[in-house]
C-alpha positions in Angstrom: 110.7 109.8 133.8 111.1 111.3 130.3 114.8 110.6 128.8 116.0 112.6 126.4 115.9 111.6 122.8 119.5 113.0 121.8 122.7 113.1 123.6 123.1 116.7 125.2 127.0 117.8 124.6 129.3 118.4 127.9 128.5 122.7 126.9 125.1 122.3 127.0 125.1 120.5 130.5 127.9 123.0 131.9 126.0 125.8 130.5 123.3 124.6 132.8 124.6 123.8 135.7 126.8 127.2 136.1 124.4 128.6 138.2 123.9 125.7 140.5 126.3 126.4 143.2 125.7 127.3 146.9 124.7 130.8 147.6 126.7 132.7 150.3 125.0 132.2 153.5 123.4 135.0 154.9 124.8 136.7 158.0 123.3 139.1 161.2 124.5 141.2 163.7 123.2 140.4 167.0 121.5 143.1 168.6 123.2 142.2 172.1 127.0 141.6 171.2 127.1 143.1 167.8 128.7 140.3 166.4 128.5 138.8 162.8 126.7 135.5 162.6 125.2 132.9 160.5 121.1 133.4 161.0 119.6 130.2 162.6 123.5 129.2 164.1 124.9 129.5 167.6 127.9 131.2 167.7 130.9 132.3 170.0 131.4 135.2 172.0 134.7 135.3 173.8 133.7 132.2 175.9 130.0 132.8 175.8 127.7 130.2 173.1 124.8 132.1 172.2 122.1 131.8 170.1 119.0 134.6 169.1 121.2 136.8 171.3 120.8 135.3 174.6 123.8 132.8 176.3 123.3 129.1 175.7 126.0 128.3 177.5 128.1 131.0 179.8 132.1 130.0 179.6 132.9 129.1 182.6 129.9 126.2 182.5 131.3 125.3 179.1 135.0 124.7 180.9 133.5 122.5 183.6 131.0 120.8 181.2 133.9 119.5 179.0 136.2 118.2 181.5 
């Protein structure tokens, strides 16, 4: 791995790294609820889980399930 030859000053490495932060994640609206989501996440519908706009797992399941 090549090192550099000459210490880099804390501006130069800030000055680099400004744009390495985490982009916003990108969000969908189901075509079945019309909810906002994270793409690729379940998510929550009243008591519903769904995910790619079908129900994972309907709420009254989800009640008996956890108990």
């Amino acid at each position: 791995m090549p090192n550099p030859k000459w210490r880099h000053s804390k501006r130069r490495k800030r000055a680099r790294r400004t744009h390495d932060h985490a982009a916003m994640p990108t969000l969908g609206t189901c075509k079945t609820t019309g909810e906002v989501h994270m793409f690729h996440h379940a998510y929550k519908v009243n008591s519903d889980l769904y995910y790619r706009g079908q129900v994972l797992i309907p709420g009254t399941a989800r009640a008996a399930a956890e108990e």
